[in-house]
C-alpha positions in Angstrom: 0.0 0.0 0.0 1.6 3.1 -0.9 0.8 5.8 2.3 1.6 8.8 0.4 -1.2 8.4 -1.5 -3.4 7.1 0.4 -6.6 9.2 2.2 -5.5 10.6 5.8 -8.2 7.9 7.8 -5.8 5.3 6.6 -2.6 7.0 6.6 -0.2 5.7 9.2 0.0 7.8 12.8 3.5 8.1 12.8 2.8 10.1 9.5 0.4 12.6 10.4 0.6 13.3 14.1 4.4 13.9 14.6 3.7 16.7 11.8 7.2 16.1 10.3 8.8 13.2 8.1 12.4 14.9 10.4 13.2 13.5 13.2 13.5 15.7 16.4 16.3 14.8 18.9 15.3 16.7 21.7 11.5 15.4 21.8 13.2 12.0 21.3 15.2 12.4 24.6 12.4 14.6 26.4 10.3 11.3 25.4 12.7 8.8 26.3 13.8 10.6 29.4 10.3 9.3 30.6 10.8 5.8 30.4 14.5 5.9 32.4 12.4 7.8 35.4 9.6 5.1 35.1 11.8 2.7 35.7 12.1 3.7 39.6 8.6 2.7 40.1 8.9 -0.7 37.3 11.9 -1.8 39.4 12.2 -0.4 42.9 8.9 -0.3 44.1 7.3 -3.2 42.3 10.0 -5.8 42.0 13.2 -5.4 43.8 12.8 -3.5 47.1 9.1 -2.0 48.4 6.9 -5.0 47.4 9.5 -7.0 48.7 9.4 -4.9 52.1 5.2 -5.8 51.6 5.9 -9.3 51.8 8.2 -9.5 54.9 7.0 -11.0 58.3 7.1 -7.6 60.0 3.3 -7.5 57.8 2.0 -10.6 58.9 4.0 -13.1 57.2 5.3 -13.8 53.8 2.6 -16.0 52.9 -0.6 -13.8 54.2 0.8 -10.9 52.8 2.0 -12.1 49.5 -1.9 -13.2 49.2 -3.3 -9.6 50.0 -0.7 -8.3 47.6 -1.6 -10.7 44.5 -5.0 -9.9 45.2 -4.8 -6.3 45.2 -3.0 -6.7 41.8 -5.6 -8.7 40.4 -8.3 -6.4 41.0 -5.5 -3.6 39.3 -5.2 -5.7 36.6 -8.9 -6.3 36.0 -9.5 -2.4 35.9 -6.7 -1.9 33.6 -8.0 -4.7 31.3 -11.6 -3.1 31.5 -10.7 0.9 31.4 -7.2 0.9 29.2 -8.8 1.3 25.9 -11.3 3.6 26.3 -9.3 6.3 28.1 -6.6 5.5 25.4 -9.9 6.3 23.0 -10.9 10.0 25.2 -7.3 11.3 25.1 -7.1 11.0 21.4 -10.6 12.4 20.8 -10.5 14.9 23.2 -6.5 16.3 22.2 -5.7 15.8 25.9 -2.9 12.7 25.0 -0.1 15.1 27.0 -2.5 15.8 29.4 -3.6 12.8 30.5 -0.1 11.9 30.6 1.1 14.2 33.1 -2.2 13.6 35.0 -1.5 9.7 35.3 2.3 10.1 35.6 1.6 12.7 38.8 -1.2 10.2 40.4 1.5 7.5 40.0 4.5 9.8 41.7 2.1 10.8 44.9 1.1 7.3 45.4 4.4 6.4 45.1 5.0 8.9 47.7 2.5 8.2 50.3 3.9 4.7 50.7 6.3 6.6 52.8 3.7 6.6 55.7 3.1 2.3 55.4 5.0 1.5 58.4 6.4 -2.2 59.3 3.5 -3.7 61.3 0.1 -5.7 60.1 -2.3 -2.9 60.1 -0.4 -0.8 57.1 -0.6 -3.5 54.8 -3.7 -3.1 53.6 -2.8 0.6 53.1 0.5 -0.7 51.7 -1.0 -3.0 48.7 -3.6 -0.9 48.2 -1.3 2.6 47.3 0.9 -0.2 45.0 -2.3 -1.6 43.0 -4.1 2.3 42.3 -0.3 3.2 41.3 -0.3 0.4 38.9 -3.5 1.6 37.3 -2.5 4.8 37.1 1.4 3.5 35.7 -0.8 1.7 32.6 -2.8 4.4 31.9 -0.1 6.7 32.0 1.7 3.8 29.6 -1.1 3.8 26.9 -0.8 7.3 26.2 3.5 7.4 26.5 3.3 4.4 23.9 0.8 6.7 21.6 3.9 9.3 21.6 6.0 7.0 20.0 4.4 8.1 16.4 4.3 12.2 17.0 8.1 11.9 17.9 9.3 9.5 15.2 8.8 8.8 11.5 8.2 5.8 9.5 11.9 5.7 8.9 13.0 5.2 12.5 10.1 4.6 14.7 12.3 1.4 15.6 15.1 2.8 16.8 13.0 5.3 18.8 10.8 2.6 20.2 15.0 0.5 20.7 16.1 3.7 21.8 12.9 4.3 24.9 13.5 0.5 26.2 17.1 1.2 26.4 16.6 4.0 28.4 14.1 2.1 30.7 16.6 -0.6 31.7 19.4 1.5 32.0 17.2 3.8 33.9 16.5 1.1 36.3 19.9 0.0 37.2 20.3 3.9 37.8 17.7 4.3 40.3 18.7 0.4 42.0 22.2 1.4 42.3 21.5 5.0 44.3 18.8 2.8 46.4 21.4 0.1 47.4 23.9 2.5 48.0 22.3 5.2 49.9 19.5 3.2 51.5 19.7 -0.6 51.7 23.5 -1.4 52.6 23.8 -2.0 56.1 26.4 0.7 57.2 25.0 3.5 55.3 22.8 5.9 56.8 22.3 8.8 54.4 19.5 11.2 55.0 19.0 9.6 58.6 18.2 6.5 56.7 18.2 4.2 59.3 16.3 0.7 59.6 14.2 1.7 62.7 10.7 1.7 61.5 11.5 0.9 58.3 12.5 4.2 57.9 14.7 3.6 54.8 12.5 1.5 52.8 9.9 4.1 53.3 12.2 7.0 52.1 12.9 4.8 49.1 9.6 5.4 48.1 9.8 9.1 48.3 13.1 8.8 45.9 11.3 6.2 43.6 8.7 9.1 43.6 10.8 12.3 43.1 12.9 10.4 40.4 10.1 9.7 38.3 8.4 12.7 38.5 11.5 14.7 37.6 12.2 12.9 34.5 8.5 12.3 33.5 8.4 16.5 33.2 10.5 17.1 29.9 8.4 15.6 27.6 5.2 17.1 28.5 7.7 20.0 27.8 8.8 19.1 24.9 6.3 17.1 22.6 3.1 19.2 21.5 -0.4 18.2 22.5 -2.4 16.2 19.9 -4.8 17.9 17.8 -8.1 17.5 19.0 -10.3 15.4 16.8 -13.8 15.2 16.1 -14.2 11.2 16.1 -16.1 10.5 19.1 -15.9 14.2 20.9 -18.6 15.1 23.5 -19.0 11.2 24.0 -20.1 10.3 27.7 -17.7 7.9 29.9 -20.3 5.0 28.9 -21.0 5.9 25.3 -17.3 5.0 24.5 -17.3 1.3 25.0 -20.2 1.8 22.1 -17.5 3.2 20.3 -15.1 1.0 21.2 -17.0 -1.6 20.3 -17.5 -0.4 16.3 -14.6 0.6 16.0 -13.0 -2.9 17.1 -15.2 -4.3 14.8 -14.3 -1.8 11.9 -10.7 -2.5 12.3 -11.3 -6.0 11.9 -13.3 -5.7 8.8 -10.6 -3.2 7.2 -7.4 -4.7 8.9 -7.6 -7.8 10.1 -4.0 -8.5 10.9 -3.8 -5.3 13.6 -6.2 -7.6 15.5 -4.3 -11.0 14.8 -1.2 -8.7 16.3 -2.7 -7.8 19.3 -3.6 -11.1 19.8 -0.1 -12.6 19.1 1.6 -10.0 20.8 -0.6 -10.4 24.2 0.9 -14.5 24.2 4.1 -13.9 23.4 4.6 -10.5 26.0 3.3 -12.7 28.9 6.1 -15.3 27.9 8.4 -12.2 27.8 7.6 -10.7 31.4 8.1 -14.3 32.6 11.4 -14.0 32.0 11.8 -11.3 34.5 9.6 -12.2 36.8 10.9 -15.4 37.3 14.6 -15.1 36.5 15.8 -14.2 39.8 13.9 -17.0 41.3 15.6 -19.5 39.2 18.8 -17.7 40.0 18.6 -18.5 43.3 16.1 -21.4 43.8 17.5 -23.6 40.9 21.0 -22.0 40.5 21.8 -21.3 44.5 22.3 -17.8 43.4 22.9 -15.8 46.9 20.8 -12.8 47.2 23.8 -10.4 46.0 24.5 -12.4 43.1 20.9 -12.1 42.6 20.9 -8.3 42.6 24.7 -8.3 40.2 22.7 -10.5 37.6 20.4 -8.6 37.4 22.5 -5.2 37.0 24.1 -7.0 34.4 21.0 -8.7 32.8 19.5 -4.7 32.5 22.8 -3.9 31.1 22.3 -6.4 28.2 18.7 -6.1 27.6 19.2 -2.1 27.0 21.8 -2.9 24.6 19.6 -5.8 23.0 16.6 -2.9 22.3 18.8 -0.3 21.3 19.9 -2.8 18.5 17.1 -4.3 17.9 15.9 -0.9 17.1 18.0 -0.2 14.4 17.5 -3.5 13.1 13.8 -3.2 13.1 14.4 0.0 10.7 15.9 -2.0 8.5 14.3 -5.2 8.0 11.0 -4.7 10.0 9.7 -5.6 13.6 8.4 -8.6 12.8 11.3 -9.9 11.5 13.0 -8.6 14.6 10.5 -10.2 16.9 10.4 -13.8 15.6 14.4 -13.7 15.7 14.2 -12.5 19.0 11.7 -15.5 20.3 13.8 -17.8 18.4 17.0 -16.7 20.4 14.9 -16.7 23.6 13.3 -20.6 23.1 17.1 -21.7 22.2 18.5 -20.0 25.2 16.1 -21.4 27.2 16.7 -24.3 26.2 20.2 -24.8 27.1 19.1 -23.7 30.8 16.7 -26.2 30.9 18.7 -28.9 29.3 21.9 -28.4 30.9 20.5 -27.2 34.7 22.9 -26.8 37.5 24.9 -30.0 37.1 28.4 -29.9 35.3 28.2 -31.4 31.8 30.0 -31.9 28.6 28.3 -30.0 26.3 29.6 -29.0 22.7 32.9 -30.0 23.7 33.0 -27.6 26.2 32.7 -28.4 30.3 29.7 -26.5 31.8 29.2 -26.1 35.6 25.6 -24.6 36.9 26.2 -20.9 37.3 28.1 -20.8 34.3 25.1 -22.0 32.4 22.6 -19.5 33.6 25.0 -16.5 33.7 25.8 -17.4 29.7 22.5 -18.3 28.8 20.7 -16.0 31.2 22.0 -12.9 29.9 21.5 -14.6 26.2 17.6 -14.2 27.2 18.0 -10.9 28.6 19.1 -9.8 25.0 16.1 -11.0 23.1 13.4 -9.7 25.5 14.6 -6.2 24.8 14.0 -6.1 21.1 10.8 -8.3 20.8 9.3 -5.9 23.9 10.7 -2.9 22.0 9.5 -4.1 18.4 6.2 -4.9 19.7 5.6 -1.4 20.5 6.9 0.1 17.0 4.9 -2.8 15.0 1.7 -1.7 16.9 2.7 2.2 16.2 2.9 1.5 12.2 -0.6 -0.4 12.4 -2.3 2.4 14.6 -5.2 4.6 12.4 -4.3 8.4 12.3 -5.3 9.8 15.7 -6.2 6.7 17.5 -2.7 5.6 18.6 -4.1 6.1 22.4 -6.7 3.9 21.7 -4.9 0.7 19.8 -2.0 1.0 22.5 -5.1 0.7 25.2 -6.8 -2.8 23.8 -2.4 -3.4 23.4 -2.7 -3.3 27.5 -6.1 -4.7 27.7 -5.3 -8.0 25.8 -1.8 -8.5 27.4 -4.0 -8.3 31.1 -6.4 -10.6 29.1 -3.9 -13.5 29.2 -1.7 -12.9 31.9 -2.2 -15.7 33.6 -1.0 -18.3 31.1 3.2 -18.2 32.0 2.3 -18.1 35.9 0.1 -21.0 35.3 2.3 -23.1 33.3 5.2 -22.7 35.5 3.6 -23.8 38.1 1.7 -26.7 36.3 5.1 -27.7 34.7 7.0 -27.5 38.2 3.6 -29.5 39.9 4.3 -32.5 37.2 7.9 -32.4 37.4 8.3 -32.7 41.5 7.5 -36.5 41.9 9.5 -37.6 38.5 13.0 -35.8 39.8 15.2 -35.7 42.4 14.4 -33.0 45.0 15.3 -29.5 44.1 15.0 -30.0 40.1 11.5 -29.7 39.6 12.1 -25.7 40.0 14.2 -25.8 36.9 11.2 -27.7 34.9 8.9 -24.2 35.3 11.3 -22.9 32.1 9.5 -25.6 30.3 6.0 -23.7 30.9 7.5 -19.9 30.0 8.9 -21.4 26.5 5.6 -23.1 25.9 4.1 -19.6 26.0 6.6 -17.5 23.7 6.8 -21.2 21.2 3.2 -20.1 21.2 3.3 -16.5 20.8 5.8 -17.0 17.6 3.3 -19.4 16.3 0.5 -16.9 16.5 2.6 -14.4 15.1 4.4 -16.0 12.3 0.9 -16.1 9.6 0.5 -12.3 11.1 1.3 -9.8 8.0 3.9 -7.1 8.8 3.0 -3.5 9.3 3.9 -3.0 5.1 2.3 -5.5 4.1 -1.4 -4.9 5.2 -3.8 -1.8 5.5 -4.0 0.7 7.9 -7.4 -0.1 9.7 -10.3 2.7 8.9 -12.1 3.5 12.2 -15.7 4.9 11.9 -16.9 8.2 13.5 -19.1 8.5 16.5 
């Protein structure tokens, strides 16, 4: 389909709302600069330190108050799933996309913030879990319309390395923000800023820097990058009316451009498969591996390291011979990688001619699937941004979040399932190692799903119809 030609409804976004076929470096960075402050709340507060803090025994126990917390996250979840797409849908109507931005970035930063008062005893928890969900709606909304970005600050020639470029900085961004917490408030013999451990007092000021951090960087690009252009698709629409909308234009895109649906579809397996990775990598670390907890932490320093560089060149590569191409290389690397950690374990083998002992096998292969996640995450996100109908990037990128809630149950489930038959057929402590068998399941399905799926070139730009 030749764009140039082609009526403005059908045109892609990152045509018509950056406003320029030149790219602009400083809204590139102002944009990007966003993603390295959101990684304090991605990584501190959700998977390394405060939730971690949640879960300790001074709450109740690990066990009760791991519960509370994966319940409180489920009901986030469900909101996200239900409420993503159609205030994607009102910020592009309504020309408030930078807006609503800010808005949901500030929400996030003062939530973030008030977990400074959840003190170390049973009665905060429910305080505690309950700041983290609301702050994890808030993170995906604010998400759906920093994703919608991607086509006012790119163009069609490098809207991968852009997309490459954001991911970098969010991993790079985390290990930032880790680093300063470690150093400053977790290492025992450091007390800056009277950050002492009565009280929990340094975990809690940890969230006021997790707060302050991503609030400071989240501010140049709603310097930087011009509001969108209000529309008159679906103005003047009440809350309610939209799912109406939402609903035609779901269908509409379907009728016009199949394949954007197939996508998000595809997409939503394989992206669960991905955030497996992370979610449990450090538990195989040390449960499987007998990683120490510091070793835990280095790894992942070092697995951040690699996945940044993994985006940054998958980026460029994605410019060059498309994200999907990029993407089913990527899930190729990760099922191979995986693999070897499954096949070769913690034992020392002969493998390839070579002599392999445990930790050398995940370090190798660990940081192999660090470096694939970063370009299939990052590709994702520009292949969605090429499909998205002129003005409804906020929108596509919020059924992008709904469908990825939608299934994001499958790689928990089949890690445990896979671990659950494993334990009686091995020795004891190897059944652990049997849960990679459920993650590559999910991204062997994911490429499946994605592989008859045509690439952004190679099939229309869906026409949405008016209110």
């Amino acid at each position: 389909m030749n764009s140039a030609a082609a009526p403005e409804a059908m045109r892609p976004a990152s045509e018509l709302e950056s406003g320029s076929q030149t790219p602009h470096k400083g809204r590139i960075l102002a944009w990007a600069a966003w993603d390295w402050g959101s990684a304090a709340f991605n990584a501190v507060m959700t998977t390394f330190v405060f939730t971690v803090y949640l879960t300790s025994k001074a709450f109740g126990g690990e066990d009760q108050a791991s519960a509370v917390l994966g319940g409180a996250l489920a009901v986030a979840g469900a909101a996200i799933a239900l409420l993503a797409p159609v205030t994607g849908q009102r910020s592009d109507t309504g020309g408030r996309r930078k807006l609503w931005l800010g808005v949901n970035t500030a929400a996030v930063a003062l939530l973030t913030a008030l977990c400074f008062f959840v003190f170390p005893r049973p009665e905060f928890l429910l305080l505690g879990v309950t700041l983290i969900a609301l702050a994890n709606v808030f993170f995906e909304f604010a998400g759906v319309n920093y994703n919608a970005m991607l086509a006012q600050i790119s163009t069609p020639k490098n809207i991968g390395k852009v997309s490459g470029f954001g991911w970098g900085m969010g991993y790079l961004g985390g290990i930032a923000a880790l680093l300063i917490v470690l150093q400053i408030f977790v290492q025992p013999g450091f007390e800056w800023f009277g950050a002492s451990t009565e009280d929990g007092l340094n975990i809690r000021l940890v969230a006021v820097f997790s707060a302050l951090w991503f609030f400071i960087f989240a501010l140049p690009v709603l310097f930087a990058v011009p509001e969108l252009p209000r529309t008159r698709r679906g103005a003047g629409l009440g809350f309610l009316a939209s799912y109406g909308l939402l609903v035609r234009r779901i269908e509409a895109i379907y009728r016009t451009s199949p394949h954007t649906i197939y996508f998000l579809l595809a997409s939503a397996v394989f992206r669960d498969g991905l955030a497996a990775v992370f979610t449990f990598g450090g538990i195989i670390a040390a449960g499987t591996f007998g990683f120490e907890l510091k070793e835990v932490i280095f790894f992942a320093i070092f697995g951040n390291v690699v996945a940044a560089a993994g985006a940054i060149l998958g980026g460029f590569l994605d410019d060059r011979i498309g994200p999907k191409a990029v993407i089913i290389g990527s899930l190729a690397g990760l099922l191979i990688a995986g693999s070897m950690i499954l096949i070769l374990g913690n034992g020392n083998h002969s493998f390839l001619g070579m002599d392999w002992a445990g930790t050398t096998t995940f370090w190798i292969f660990g940081l192999f699937l660090c470096l694939f996640v970063g370009p299939a995450q990052s590709s994702s996100r520009a292949y969605l941004a090429r499909l998205a109908p002129h003005g409804e990037s906020g929108e596509l990128f919020g059924l992008y979040a709904t469908t990825g809630r939608a299934v994001s149950f499958l790689a928990p489930a089949l890690f445990t399932l896979c671990i659950a038959v494993a334990a009686p057929l091995v020795e004891p402590g190897e059944a652990q190692r049997w849960g990679i068998l459920g993650i590559m399941v999910v991204l062997l399905a994911g490429l499946l799903l994605l592989l008859p799926v045509k690439a952004p070139g190679e099939t229309d730009i869906a026409v949405v119809p008016a209110a």
